[in-house]
N, C-alpha and C positions, 0 to 999 in steps of 0.2 A: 882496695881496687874493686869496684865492683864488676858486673860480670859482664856486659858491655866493652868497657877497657880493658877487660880482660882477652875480650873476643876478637876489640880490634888490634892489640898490641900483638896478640898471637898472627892476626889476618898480615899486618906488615912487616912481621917476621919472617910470614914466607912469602910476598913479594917481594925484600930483601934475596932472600933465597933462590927465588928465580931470577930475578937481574943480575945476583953473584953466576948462576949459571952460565948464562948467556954471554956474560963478559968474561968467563972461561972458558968458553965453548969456543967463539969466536975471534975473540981480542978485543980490549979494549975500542980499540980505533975501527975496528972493523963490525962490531957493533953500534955502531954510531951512523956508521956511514951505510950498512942495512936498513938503517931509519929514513934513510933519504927519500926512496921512492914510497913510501905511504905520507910521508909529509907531504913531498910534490905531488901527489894523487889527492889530498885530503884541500891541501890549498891551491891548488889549480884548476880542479874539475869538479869537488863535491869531497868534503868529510862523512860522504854515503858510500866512499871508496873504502873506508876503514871498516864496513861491516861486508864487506864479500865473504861467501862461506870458505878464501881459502886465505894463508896466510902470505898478505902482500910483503913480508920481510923477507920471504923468499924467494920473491918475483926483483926481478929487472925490468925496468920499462926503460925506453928510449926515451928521453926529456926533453927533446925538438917536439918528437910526436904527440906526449902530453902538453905542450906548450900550445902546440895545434890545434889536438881539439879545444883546448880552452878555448881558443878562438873563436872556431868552428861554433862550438855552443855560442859563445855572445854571456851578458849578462840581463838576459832576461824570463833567468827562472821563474816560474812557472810561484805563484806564494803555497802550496804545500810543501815544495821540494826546498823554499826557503825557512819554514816553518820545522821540517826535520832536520835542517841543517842547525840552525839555531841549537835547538835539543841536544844534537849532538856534540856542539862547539860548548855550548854552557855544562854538557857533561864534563869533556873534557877539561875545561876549564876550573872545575871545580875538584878532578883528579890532582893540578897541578898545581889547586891554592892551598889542598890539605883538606878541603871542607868534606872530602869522601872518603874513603878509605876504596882501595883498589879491588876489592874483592865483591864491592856494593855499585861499580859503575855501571854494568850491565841493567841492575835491578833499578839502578836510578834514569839511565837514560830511556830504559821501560816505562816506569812512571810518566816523565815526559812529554812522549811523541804522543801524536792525535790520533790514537789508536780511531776513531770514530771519524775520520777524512780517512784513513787508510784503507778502507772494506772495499773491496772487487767493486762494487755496485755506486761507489759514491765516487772513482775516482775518474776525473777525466780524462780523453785520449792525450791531449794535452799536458798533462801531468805523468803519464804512465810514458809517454814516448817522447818526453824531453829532452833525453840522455841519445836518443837514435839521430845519427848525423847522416843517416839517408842510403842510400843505394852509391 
């Protein structure tokens, strides 16, 4: 085994480790259904919902009301804010195919995003204020 395989085989020993937590921490079924509101946040309103600085498995949201603003927003992102979506759906998507290993998602969906559309200075008001449904 060289040292690579060595490195990932240990990295999803303890994602193992931490999901065994979680499904003893909480329950089986009740960790599952934790997952609900970052799914319906991630596929309703933006998979830009899964990078908030807090942890949305501990949040409850009302599901009419994110239903709403989907609406409210409409479907006509702004192409940066579909450009980092992308990024982030092909991360995840590659968490789920095996093609990552969990401990490299962050470093991968870094690589990525358009760090060079992202600077204060390049980005439009239109783009920064997508997300605001207004007064």
């Amino acid at each position: 085994m060289d040292i690579t395989s060595a490195n990932d085989a240990e990295d999803m020993k303890e994602f193992c480790s931490i999901i065994t937590a979680i499904s003893e921490k909480t329950g089986a079924g009740e960790s599952l259904s934790a997952l609900r509101a970052p799914l319906q946040l991630a596929l309703f309103i933006s998979p830009i919902c899964l990078l908030f600085p807090f942890q949305i498995i501990k949040k409850s949201f009302n599901r009419q009301l994110v239903i709403t603003t989907a609406i409210k927003l409409g479907n006509g992102k702004p192409k940066l804010i579909l450009d980092i979506e992308k990024c982030i759906w092909r991360t995840l998507f590659d968490l789920t195919n095996g093609t990552i290993q969990p401990c490299r998602v962050l470093q991968r969906l870094s690589a990525f995003l358009p760090w060079t559309q992202l600077q204060p200075e390049t980005i439009s008001d239109v783009d920064r204020y997508w997300f605001r449904l207004g007064e």
